[in-house]
DSSP file (Angstrom, degrees, kcal/mol; ACC not computed):
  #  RESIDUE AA STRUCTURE BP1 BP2  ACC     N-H-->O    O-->H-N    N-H-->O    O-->H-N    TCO  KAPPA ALPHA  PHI   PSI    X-CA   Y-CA   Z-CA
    1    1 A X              0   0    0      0, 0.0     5,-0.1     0, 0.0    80,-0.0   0.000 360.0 360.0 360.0 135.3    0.0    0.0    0.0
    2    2 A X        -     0   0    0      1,-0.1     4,-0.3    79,-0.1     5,-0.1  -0.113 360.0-117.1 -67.2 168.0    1.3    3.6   -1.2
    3    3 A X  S  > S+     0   0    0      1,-0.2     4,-2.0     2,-0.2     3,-0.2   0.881 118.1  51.1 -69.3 -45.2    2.3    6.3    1.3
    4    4 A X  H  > S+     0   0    0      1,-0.3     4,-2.2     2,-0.2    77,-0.4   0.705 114.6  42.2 -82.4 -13.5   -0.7    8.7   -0.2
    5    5 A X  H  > S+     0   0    0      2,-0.2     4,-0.8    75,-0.2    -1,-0.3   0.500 110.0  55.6-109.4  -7.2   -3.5    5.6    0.2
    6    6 A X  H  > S+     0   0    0     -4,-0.3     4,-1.8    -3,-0.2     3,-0.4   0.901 115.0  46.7 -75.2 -54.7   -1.7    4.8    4.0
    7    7 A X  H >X S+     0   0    0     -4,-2.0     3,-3.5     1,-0.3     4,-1.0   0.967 109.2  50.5 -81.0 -74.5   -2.8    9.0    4.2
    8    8 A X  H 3X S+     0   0    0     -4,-2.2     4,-1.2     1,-0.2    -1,-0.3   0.739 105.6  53.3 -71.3  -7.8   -6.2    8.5    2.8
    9    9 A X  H 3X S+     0   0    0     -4,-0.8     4,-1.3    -3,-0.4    -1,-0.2   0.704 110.7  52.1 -64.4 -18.4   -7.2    5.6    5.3
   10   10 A X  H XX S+     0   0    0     -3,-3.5     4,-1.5    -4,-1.8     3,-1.3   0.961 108.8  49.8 -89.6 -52.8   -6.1    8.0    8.0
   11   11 A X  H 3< S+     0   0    0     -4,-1.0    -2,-0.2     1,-0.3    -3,-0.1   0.586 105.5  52.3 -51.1 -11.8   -8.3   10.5    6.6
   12   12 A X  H >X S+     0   0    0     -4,-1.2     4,-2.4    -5,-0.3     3,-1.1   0.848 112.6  50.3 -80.8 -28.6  -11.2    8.4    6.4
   13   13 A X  H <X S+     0   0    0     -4,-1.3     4,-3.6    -3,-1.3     3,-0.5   0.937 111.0  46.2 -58.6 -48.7  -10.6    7.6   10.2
   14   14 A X  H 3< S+     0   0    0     -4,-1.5    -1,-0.3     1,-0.3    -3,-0.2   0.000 111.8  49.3-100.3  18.7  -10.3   10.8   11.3
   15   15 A X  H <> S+     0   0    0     -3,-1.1     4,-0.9    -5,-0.2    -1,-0.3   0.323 116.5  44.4 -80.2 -36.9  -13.2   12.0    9.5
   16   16 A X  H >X S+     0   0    0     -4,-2.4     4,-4.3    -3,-0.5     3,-0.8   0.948 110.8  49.4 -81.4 -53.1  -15.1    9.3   10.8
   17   17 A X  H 3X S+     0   0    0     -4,-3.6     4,-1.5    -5,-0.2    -1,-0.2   0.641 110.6  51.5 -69.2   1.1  -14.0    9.4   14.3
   18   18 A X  H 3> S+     0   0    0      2,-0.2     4,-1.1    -5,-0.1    -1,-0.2   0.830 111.7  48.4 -90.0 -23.7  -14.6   13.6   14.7
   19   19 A X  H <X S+     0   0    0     -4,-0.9     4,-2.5    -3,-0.8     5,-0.3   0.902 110.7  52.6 -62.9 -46.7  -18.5   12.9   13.1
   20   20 A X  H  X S+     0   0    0     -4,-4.3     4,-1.8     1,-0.2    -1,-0.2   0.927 115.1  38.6 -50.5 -54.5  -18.4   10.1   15.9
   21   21 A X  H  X S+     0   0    0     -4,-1.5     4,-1.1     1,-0.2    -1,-0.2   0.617 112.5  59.0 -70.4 -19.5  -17.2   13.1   18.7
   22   22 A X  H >< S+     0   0    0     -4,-1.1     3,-1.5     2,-0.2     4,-0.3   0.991 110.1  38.9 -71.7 -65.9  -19.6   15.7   17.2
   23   23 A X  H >X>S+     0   0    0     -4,-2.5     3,-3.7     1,-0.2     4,-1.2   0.917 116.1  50.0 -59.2 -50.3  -22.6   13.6   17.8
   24   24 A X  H 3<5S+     0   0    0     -4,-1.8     3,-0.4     1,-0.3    -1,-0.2   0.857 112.2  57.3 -45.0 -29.0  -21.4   12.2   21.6
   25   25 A X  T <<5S+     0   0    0     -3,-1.5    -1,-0.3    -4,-1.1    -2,-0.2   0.408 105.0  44.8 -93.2   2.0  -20.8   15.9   22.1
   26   26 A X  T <45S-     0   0    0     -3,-3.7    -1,-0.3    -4,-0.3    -2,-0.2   0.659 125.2 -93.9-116.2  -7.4  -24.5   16.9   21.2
   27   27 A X  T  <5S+     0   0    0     -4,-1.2    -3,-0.2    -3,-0.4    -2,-0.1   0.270  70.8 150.2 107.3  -8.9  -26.1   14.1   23.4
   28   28 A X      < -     0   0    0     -5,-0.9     2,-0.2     1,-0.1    -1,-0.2  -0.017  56.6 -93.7 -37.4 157.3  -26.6   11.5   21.0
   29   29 A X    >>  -     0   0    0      1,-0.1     4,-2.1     0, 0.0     3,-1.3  -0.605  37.6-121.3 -49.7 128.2  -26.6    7.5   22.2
   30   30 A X  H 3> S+     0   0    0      1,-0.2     4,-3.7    -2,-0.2     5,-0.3   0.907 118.4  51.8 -66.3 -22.9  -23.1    6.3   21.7
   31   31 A X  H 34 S+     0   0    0      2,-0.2    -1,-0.2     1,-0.2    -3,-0.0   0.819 109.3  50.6 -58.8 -23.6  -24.5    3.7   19.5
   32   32 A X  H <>>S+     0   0    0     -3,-1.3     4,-2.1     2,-0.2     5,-0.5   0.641 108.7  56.4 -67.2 -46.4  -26.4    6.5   17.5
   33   33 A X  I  X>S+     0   0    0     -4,-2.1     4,-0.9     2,-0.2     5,-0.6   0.887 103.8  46.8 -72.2 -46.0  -23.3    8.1   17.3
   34   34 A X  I  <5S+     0   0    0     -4,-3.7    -2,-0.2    -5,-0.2    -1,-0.2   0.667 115.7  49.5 -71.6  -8.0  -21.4    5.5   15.7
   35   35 A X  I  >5S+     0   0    0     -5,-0.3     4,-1.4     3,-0.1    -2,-0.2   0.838 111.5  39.6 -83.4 -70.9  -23.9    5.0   13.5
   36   36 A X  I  X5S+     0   0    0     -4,-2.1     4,-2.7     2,-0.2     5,-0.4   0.981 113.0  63.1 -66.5 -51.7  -24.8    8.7   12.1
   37   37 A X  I  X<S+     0   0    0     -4,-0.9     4,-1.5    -5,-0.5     5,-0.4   0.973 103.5  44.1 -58.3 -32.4  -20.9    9.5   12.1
   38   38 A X  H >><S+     0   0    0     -5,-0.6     3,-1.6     1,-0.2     4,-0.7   0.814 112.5  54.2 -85.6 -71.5  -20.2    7.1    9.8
   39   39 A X  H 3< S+     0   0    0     -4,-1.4    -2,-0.2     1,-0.3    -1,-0.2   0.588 119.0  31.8  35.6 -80.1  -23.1    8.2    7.9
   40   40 A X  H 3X S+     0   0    0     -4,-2.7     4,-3.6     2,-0.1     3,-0.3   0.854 112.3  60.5 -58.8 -42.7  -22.0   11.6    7.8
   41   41 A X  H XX S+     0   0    0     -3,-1.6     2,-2.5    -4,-1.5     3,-2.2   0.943 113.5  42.3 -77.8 -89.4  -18.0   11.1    7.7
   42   42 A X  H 3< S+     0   0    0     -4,-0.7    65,-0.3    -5,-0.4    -1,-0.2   0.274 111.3  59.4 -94.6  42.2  -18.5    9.1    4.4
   43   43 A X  H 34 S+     0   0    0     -2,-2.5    -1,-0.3    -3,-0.3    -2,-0.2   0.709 103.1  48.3 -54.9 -72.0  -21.0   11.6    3.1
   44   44 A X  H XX S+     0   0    0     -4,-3.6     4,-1.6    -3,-2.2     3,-0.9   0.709 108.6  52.0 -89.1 -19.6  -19.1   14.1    3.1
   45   45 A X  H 3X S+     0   0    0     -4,-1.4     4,-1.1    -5,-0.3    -1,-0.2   0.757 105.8  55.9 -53.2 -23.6  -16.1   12.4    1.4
   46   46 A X  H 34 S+     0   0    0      2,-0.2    -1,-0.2     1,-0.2    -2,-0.1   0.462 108.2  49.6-107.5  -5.4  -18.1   11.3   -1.4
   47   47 A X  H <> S+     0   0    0     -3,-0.9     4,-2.4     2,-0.1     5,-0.4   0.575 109.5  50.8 -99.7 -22.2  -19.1   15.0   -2.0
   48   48 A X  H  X S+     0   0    0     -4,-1.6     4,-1.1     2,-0.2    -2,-0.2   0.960 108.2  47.3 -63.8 -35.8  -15.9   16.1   -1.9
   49   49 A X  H  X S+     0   0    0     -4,-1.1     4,-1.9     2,-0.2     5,-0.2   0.738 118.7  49.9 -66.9 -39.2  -14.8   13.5   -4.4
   50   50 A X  H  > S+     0   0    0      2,-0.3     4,-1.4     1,-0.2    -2,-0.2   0.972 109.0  47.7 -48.2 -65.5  -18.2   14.9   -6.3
   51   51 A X  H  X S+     0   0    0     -4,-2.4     4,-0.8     2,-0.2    -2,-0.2   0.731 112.4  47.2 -95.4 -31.0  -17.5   18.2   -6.1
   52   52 A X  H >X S+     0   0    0     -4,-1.1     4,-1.8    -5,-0.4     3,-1.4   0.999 109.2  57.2 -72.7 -61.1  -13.6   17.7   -7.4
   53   53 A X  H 3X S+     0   0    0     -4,-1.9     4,-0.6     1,-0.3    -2,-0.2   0.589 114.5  44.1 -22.9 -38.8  -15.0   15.4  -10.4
   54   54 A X  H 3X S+     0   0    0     -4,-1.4     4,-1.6    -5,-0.2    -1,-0.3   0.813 105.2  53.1 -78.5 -32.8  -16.9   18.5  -11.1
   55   55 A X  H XX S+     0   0    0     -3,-1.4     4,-3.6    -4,-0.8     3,-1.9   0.988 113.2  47.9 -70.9 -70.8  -14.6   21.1  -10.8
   56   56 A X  H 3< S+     0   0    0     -4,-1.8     4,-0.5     1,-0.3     5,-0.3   0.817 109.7  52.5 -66.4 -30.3  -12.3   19.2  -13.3
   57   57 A X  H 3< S+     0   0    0     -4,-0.6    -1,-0.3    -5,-0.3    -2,-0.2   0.817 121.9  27.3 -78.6 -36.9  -14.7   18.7  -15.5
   58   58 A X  H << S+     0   0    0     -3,-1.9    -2,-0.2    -4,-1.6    -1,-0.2   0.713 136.7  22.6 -85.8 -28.6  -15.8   22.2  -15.7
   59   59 A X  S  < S-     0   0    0     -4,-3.6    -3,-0.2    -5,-0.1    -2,-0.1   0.843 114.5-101.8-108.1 -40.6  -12.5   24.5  -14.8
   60   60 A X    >   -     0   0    0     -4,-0.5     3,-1.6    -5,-0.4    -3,-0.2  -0.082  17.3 -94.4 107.5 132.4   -9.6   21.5  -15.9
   61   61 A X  T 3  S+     0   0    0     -5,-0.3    -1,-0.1     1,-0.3    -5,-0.1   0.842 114.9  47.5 -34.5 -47.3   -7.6   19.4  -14.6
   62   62 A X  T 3  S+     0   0    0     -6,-0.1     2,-0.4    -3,-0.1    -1,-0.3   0.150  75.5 128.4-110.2  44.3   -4.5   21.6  -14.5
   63   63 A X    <   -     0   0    0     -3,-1.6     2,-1.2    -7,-0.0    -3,-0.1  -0.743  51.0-143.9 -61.7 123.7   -5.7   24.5  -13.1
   64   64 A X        +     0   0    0     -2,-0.4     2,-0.6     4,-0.1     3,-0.1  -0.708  37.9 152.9 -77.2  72.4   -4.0   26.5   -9.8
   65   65 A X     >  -     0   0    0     -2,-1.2     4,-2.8     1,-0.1     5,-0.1  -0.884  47.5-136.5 -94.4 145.5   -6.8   27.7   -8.1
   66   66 A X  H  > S+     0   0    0     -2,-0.6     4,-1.2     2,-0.3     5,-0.1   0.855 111.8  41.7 -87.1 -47.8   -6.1   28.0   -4.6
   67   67 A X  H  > S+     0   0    0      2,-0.2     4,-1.2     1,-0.1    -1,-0.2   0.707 119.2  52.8 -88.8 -15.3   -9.5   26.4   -3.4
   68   68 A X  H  > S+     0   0    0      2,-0.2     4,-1.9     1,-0.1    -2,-0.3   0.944 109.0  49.4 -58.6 -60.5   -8.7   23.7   -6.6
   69   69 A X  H  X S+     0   0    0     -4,-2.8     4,-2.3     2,-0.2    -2,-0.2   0.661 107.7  50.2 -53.5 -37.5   -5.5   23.2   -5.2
   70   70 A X  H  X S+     0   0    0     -4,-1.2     4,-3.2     2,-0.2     5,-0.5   0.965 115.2  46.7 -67.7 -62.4   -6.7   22.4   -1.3
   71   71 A X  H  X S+     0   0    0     -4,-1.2     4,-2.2     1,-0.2     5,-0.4   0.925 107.5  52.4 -61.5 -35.8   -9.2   20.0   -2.5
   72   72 A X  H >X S+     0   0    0     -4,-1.9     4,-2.6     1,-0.2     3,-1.3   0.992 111.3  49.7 -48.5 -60.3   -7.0   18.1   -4.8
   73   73 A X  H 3< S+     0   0    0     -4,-2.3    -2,-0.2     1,-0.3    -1,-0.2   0.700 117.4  38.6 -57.4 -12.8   -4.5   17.7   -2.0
   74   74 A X  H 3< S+     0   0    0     -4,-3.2     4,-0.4     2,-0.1    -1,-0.3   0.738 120.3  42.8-103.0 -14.8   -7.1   16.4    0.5
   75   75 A X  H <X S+     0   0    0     -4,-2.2     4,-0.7    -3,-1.3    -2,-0.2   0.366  99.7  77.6-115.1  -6.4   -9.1   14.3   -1.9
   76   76 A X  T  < S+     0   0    0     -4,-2.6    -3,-0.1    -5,-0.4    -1,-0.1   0.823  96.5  51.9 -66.6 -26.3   -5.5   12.7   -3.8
   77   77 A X  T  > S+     0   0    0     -5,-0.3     4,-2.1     2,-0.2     3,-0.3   0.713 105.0  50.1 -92.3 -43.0   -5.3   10.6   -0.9
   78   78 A X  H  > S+     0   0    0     -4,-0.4     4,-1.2     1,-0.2    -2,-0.1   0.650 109.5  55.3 -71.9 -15.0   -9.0    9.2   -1.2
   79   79 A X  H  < S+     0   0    0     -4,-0.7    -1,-0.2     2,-0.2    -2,-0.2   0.409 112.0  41.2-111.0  23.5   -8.3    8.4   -5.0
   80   80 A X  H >4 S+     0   0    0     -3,-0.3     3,-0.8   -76,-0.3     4,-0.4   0.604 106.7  59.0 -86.8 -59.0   -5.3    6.3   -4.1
   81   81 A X  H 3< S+     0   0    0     -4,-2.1    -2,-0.2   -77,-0.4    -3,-0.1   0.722 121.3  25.1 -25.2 -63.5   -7.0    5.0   -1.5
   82   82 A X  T >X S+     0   0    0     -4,-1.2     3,-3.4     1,-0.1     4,-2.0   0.638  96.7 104.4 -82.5 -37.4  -10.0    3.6   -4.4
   83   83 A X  G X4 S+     0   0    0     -3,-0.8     3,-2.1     1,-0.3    -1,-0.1   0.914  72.3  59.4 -29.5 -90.3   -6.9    3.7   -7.4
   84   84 A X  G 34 S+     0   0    0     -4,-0.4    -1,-0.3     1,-0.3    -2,-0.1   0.713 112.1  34.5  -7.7 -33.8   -6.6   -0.5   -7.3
   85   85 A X  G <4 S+     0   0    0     -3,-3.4     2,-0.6     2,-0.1    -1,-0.3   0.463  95.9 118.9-129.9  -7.0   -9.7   -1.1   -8.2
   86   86 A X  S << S-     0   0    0     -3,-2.1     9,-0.1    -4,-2.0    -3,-0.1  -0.471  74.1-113.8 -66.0 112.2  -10.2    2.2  -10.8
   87   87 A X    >   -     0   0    0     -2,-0.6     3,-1.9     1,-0.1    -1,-0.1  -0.108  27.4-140.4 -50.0 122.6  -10.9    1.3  -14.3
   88   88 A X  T 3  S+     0   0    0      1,-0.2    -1,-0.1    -5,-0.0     7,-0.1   0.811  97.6  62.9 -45.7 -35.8   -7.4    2.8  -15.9
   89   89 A X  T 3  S+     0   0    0      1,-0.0     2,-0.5     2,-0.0    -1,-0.2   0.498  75.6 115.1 -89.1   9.8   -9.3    4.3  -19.2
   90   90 A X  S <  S-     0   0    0     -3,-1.9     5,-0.2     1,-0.1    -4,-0.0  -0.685  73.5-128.5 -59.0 112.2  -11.5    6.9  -16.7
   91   91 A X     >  -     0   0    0     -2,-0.5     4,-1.8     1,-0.1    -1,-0.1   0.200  37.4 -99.3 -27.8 170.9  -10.4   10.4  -17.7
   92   92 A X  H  > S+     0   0    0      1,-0.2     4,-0.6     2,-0.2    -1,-0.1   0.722 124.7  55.8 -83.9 -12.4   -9.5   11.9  -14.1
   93   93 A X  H  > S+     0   0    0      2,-0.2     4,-1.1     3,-0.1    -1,-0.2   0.754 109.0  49.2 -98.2 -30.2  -12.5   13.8  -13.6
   94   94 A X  H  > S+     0   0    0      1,-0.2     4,-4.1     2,-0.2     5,-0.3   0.926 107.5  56.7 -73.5 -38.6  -14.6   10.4  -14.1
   95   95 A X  H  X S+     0   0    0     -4,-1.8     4,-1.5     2,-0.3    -1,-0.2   0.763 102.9  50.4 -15.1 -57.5  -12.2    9.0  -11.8
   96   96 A X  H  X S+     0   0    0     -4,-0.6     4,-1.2     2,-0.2    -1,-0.2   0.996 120.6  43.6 -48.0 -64.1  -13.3   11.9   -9.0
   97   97 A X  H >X S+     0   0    0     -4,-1.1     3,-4.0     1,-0.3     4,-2.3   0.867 101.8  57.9 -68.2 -53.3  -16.6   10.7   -9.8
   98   98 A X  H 3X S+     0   0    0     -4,-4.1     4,-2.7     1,-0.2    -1,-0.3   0.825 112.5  45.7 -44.2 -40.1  -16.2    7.1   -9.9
   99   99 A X  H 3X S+     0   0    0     -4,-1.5     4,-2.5    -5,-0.3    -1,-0.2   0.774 103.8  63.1 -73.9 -13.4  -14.9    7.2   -6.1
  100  100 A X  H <X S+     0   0    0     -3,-4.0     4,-2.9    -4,-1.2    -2,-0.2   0.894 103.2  42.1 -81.1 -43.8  -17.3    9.2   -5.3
  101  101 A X  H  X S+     0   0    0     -4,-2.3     4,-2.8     2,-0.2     5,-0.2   0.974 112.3  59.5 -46.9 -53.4  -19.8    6.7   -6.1
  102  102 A X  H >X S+     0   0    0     -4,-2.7     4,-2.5     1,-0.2     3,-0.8   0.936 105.6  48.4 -46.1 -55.4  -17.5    4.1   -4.3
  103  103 A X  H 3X S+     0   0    0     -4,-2.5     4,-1.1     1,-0.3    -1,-0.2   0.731 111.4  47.7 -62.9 -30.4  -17.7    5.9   -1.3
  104  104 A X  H 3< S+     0   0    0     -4,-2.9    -1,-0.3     2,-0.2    -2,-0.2   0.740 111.1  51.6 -73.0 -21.2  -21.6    6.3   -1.4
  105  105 A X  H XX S+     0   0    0     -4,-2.8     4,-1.5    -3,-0.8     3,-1.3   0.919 111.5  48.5 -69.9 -55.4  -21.9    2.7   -2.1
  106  106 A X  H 3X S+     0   0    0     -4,-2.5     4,-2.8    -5,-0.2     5,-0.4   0.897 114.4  41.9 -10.8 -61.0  -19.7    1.9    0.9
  107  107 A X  H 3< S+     0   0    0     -4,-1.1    -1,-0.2    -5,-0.3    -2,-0.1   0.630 116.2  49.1 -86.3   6.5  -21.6    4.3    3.5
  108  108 A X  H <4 S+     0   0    0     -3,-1.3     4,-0.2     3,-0.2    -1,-0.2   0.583 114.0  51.4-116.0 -18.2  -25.4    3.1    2.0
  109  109 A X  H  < S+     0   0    0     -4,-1.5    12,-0.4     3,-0.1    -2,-0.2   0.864 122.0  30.9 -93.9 -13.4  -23.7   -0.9    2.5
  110  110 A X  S  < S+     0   0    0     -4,-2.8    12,-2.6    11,-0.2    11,-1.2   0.915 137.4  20.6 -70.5 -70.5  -22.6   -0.1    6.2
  111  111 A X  S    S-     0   0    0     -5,-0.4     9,-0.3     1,-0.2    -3,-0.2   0.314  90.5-134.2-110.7  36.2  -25.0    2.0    7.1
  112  112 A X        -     0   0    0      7,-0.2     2,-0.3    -4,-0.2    -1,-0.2  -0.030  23.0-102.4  83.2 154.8  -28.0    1.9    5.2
  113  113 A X  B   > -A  118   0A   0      5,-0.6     5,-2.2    -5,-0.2    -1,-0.1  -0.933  14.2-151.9-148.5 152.6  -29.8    4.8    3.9
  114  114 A X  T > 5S+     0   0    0     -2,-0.3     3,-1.0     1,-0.2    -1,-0.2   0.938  93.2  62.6 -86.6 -42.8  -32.9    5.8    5.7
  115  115 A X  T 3 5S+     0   0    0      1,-0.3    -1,-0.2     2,-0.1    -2,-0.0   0.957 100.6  41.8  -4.9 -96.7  -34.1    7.2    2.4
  116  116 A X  T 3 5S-     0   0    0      1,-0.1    -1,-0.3     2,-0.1    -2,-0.2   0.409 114.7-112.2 -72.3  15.0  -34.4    4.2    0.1
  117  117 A X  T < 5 +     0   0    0     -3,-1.0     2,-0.9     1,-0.2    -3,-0.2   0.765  66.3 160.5  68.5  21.4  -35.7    2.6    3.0
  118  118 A X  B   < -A  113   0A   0     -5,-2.2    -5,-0.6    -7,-0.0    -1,-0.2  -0.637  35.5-129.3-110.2 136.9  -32.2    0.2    3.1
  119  119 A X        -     0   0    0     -2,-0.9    -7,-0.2    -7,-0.2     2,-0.2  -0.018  24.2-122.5 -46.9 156.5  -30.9   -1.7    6.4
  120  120 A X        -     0   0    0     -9,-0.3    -9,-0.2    -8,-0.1   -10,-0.2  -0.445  12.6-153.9 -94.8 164.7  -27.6   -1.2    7.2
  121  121 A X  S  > S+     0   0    0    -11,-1.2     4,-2.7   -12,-0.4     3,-0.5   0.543  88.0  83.5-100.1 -25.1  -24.9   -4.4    7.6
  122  122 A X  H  > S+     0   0    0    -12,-2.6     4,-3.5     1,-0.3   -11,-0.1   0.874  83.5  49.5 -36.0 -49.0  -23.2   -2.5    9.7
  123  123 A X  H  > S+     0   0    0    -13,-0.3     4,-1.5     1,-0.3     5,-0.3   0.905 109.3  55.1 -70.7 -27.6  -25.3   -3.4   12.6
  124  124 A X  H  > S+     0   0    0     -3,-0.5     4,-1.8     2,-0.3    -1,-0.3   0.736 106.8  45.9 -67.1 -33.9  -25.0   -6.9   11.7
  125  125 A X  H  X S+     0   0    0     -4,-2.7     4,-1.4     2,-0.2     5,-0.2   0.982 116.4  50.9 -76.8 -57.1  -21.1   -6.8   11.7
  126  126 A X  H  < S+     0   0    0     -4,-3.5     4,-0.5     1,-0.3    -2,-0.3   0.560 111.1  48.1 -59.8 -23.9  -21.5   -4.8   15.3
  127  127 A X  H  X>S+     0   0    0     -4,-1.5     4,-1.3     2,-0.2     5,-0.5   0.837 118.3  43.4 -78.8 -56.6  -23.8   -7.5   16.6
  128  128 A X  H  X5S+     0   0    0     -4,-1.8     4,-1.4    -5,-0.3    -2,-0.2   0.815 108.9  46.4 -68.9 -18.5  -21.5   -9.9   15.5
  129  129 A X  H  <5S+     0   0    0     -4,-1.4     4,-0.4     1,-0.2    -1,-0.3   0.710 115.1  58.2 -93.7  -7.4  -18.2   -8.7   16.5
  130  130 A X  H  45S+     0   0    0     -4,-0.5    -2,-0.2    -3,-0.3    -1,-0.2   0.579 104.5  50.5 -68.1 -12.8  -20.2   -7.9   20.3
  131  131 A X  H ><5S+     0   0    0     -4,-1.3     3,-4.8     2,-0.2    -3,-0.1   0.840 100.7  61.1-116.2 -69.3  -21.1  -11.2   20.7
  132  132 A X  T 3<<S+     0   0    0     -4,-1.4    -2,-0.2    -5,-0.5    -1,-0.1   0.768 119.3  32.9 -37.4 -20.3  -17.4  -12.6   20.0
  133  133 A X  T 3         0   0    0     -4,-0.4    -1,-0.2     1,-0.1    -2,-0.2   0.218 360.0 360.0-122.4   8.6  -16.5  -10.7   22.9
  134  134 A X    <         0   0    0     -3,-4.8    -2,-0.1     0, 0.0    -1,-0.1   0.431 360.0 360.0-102.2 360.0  -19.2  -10.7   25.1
């Protein structure tokens, strides 16, 4: 595993685990909390990845825009992360997009979306890895 996809598994942690501390810190259930933070945390990653996939598509890839530039450098780390399993002949801006999808398919097979009315697995892994240890 590359240095820059080691970087975006910490960002997904540490996106996930601040969603976790925002909700504990508003009064949520801790279970509630680990639940809607993951939710959120890879929510907003999958719009970021959205919202770069758009950007290139509309301004260009090799633009220096200062707000261009921030988001490449935080969202380069989520497309290594996804890189392994990205079809090579997506242009880079389908790329954005194509992870961005990954990441929404991800957060809708952990935790559901309340929307499209589907159950999470998530609880099912969390029942099951409490039980091993209960």
């Amino acid at each position: 595993m590359s240095k820059l996809a080691l970087r975006g598994l910490i960002i997904v942690s540490l996106t996930y685990l601040a969603a976790v501390a925002t909700f504990l810190m508003g009064g949520a259930p801790g279970i509630v909390a680990v639940f809607l933070g993951g939710t959120y945390a890879l929510t907003a990653l999958a719009a970021l990845l959205f919202s770069r996939g758009l950007l290139e598509f509309v301004v260009g890839v090799d633009r220096e825009i200062a707000f261009f530039v921030v988001l490449k450098r935080v969202t380069d780390p989520l497309l290594a992360l996804f890189d392994p399993i990205t079809p090579g002949f997506l242009l880079p801006f389908a790329a954005s997009l194509y992870t961005a999808f990954l990441f929404f398919f991800f957060k809708v097979f952990l935790f559901g979306d309340a929307y499209l009315g589907l159950p999470p697995l998530f609880i099912v892994l969390f029942a099951s890895v409490m039980t091993l240890f209960s």
